[in-house]
N, C-alpha and C positions, 0 to 999 in steps of 0.2 A: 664558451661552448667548445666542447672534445672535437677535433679533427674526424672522429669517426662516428658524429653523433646525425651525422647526414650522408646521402650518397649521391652520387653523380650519374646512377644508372635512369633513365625514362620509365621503368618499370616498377611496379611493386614488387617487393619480395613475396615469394609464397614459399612456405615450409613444406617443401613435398617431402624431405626425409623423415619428419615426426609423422606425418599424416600415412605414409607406406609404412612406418614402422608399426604404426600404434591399427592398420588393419590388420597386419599378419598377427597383431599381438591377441586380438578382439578374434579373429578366426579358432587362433590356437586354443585359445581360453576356452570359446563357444563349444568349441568341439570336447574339450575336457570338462567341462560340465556336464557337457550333455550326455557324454558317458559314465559320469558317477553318479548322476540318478538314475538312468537305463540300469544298472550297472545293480546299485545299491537299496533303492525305490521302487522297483519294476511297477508295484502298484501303481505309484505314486505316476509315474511317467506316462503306464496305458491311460490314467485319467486324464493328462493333459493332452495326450495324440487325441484326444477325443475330439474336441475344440482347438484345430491347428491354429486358426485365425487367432481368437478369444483368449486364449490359456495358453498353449505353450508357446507360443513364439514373445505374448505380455510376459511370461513368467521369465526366461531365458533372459529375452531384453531386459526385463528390471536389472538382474542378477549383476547383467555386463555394463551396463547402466549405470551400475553404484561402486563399481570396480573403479572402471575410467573415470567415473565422476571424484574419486577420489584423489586422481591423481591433478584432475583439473584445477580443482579449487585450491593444490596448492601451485601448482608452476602460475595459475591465473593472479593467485595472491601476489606471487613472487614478480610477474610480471606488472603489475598493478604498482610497486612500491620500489622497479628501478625506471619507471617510464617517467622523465620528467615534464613538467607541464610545460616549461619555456620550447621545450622542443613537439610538445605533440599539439599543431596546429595544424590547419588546413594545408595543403597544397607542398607542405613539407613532406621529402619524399627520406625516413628514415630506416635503417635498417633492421630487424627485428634481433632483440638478442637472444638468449640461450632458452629464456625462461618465456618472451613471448613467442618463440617458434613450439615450444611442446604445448604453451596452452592453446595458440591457434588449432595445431594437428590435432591434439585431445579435443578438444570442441568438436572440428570438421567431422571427426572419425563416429564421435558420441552423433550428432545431426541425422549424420548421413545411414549409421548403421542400424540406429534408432527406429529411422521412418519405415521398412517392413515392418516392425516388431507391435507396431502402435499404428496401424491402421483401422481397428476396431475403435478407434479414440479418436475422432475427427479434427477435435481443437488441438489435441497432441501434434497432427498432421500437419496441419495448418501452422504452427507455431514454431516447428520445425523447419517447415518450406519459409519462412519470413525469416527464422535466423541463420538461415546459410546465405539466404538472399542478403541480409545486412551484414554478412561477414563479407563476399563477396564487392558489393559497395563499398567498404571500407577500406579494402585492402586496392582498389582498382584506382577510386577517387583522392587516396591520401589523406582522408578524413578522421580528427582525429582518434585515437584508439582507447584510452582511459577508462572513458566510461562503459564500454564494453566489458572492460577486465574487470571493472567495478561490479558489474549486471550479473558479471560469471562465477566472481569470489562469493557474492552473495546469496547463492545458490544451496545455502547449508538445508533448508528447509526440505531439499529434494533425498537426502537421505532417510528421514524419518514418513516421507510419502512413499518412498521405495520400500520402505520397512512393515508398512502398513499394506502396502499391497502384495507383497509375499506373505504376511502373516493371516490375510484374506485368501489368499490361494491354498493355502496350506490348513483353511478352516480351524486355525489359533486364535481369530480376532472377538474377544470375549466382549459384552458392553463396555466395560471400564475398563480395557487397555482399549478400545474404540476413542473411548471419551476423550482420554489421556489424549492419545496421539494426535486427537484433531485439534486439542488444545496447543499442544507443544508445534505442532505445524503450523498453523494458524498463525500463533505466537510469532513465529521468525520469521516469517511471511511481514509480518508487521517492520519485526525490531530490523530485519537485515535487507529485505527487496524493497518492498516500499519505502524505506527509508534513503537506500542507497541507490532508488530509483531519483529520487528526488534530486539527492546529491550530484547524481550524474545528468541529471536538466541543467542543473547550473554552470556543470563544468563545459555542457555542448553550448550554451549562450556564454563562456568566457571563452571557447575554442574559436573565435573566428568564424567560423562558420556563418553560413548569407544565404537570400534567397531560397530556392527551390527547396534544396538540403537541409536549410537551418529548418525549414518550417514540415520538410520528411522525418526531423529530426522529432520535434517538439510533437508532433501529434503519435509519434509513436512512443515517445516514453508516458503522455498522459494516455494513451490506448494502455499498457501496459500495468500504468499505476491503477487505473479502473477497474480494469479486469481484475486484477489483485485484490484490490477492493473487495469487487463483488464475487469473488468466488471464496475469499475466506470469511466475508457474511452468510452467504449460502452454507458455509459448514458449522459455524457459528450456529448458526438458528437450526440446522438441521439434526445436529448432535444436542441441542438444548444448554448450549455455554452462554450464549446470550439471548435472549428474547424478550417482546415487548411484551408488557403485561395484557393479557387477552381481556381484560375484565375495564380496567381502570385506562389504559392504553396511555398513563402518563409515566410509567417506574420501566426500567430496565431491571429483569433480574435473570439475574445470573448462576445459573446449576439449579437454578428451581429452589433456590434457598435465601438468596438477599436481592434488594429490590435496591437500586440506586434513580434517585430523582432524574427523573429522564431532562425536563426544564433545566436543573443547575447543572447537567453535561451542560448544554445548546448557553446556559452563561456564561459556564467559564467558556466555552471555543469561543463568544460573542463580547467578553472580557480580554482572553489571549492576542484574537485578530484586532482591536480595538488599541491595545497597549502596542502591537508593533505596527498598526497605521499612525499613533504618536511619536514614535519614536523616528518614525519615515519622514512625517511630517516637523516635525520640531528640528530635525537636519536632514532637513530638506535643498539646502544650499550646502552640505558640505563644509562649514568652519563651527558648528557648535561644539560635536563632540569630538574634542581630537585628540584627549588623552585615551588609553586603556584602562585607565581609573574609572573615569567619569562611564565609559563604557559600560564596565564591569555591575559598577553601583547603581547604575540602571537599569542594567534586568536583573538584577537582585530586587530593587526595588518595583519593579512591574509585575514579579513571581509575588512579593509582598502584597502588591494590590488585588492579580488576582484572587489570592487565599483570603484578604480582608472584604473585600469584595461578596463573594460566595457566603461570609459570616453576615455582614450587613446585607443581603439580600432575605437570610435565614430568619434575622430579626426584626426587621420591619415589615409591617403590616402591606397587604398592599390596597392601593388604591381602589380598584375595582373588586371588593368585595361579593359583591351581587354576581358576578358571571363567571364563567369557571370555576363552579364548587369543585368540582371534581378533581381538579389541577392540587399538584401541591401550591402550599401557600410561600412563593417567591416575589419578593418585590424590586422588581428590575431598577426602581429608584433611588432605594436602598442602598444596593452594591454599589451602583453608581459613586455616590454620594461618600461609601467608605476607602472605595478603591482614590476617587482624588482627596480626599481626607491624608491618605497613605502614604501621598507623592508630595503630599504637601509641607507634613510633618515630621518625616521618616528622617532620622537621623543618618543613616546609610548610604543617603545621596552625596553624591560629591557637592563640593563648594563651588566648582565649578559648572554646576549644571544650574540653571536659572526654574525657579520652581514655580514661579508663577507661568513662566511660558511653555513650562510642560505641561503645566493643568489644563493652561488654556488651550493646547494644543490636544489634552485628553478630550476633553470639551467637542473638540471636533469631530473626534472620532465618535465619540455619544451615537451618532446614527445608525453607525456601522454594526457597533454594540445591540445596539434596541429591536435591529431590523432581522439578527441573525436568531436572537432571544424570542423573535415575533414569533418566525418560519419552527422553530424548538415547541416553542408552545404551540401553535396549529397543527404539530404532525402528533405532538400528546395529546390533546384533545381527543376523547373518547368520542365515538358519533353517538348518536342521537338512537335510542332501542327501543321499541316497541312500549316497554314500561315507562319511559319517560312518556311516550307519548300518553299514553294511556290516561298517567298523571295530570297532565296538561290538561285532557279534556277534565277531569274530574273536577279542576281547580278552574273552570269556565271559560278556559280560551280558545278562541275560533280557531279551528283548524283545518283549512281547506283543503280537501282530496282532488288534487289536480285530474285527475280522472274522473270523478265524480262531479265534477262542477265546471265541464267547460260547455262551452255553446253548439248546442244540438242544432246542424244543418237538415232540413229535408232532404229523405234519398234522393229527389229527382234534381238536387244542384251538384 
């Protein structure tokens, strides 16, 4: 470890020279904008004095928004890839270098100058007031920083939400660049914050981190991955890129053009989570797998299973015939059956991996599989519609009307 990669001071560092720079920078800027549409738009500008709150001070803030956000993502990158892990742990008191002092400043500046601009937007508010708050904790507590710069690098998503919402103000947003952008947003939303949300839960449970903190820690990155979740489901379904089928309620289709089996999703995740509770469980002590070989040839071979799996589900009949016509025709016993076929016979496995006590160890997992396949197939089941009912009487079975058929008390009890 570098002589300079800790310090001897009781205090945190805080970068007040990026943070004063980067306001005079955000004032200078604001004010240069704001007179080249006075300036060049005059229309354009008495429309947004209309709505000071709503329209111009969202519009302005985007603009400076996407400026400084550009600059963050890269000093955040840059600070992200010289922070190293042996040094960013709790209670270690380090000093920021060149590249995490301009993305602290850049953050604080984006936060703080942001919150007038987006007061029409409550969760904007609120999300703002929580990340100065957890900059502030971080930087006081000595807790570590990584995943932060991880949370901030991943932010690519917020250019093309910025892009959307100026080309919404500017009454440019046609259906199909709507469509487009909520796809493409959505999308990195996926591929970059929820991902590198995840990444960053693992690195604050290897950071040291205890108690009170670890667990302020853990419910705010699952608070975040949630919400992530459900706000790029909400645009999903709102823009019509994904949606259950209203009719059948077991296909997912997508753009109102292809249907994908909603049951062999909920397999293959109930296949996936399945293959890596064997793989937990079969080294489970720590000395089965200990080459990168044997590693490797295992989730080659579990990717194997799953795909063989979802094919043997396709072609065997299922058992339960009679109930859930309406379900596609998947046999959970099936896949079962080819996925350890897969593990069994696959030549890709190492010679080091013991095949019978992987099976047996898939075997285990069997529950994990079946129970998640169950929950898949009960939320595709179609309910019950007046025509089925209809049916049912026709074909002579009693059908009680809970209303119609309970026991009549005299008024006077």
């Amino acid at each position: 470890m570098d002589t300079n990669d800790t310090c001897d001071s009781a205090k945190p560092e805080v970068p007040f020279v990026p943070f004063l720079v980067g306001l005079t920078i955000w004032a200078v800027l604001k004010l240069t904008l704001e007179g080249f549409v006075r300036n060049f738009f005059p229309a354009f500008y008495d429309d947004l004095r209309l709505d000071i709150r709503r329209k111009y001070n969202f519009y302005f803030g985007t603009w400076m928004g996407t400026i400084f956000k550009v600059v963050s993502a890269i000093t955040c990158g840059a600070a992200l890839f010289t922070t190293r892990a042996e040094t960013d742990i709790v209670g270690l008191i380090r000093p920021l270098n060149v590249a995490e002092q301009w993305c602290w400043g850049c953050r604080a500046v984006i936060y703080i100058q942001e919150l007038p601009d987006v007061t029409s937007v409550p969760e904007l508010v609120i999300h703002h007031v929580l990340s100065i708050a957890a900059m502030v904790g971080i930087l006081a507590y000595n807790l570590p920083r990584r995943q932060i710069y991880l949370l901030w690098t991943t932010l690519v998503n917020e250019f093309v939400g910025n892009a959307r919402r100026i080309l919404t103000i500017h009454d440019c947003m046609s259906p199909g660049v709507s469509w487009w952008t909520a796809l493409v947003n959505s999308s990195l939303i996926w591929i970059f914050r929820i991902s590198g949300a995840f990444v960053a839960l693992i690195w604050v449970l290897q950071g040291g981190t205890r108690g009170i903190t670890l667990f302020v820690n853990i419910a705010a990155m699952l608070f975040y991955i949630i919400y992530m979740i459900k706000m790029t489901s909400r645009e999903f379904s709102r823009n019509k890129i994904f949606n259950i089928d209203p009719v059948g309620g077991s296909y997912l289709v997508v753009a109102e053009r292809w249907k994908i089996n909603l049951i062999g999703i909920f397999m293959g995740l109930g296949l996936a989570c399945a293959e890596i509770s064997t793989m937990l469980i079969y080294d489970l002590d720590g000395t089965r797998i200990t080459s990168e070989r044997g590693i490797h040839s295992i989730t080659l071979v579990t990717l194997q299973a799953a795909a063989t799996g979802l094919i043997g589900a396709s072609l065997f009949p299922r058992l339960n015939k009679d109930s859930e016509k309406n379900l596609p025709k998947l046999s959970l016993h099936g896949g079962f059956l080819f996925a350890a076929a897969t593990i069994l016979f696959s030549p890709t496995l190492a010679d080091t991996v013991d095949r019978t006590a992987f099976a047996a160890c898939l075997m285990l997992s069997f529950p994990l599989m079946d129970s998640i396949t169950r929950w898949g197939r009960s939320l595709a089941t179609p309910p019950t519609t007046v025509a089925e009912v209809l049916t049912s009487e026709k074909n002579g079975l009693n059908l009680i009307d809970p209303v119609e058929n309970t026991i009549q008390t005299p008024p006077d009890i």
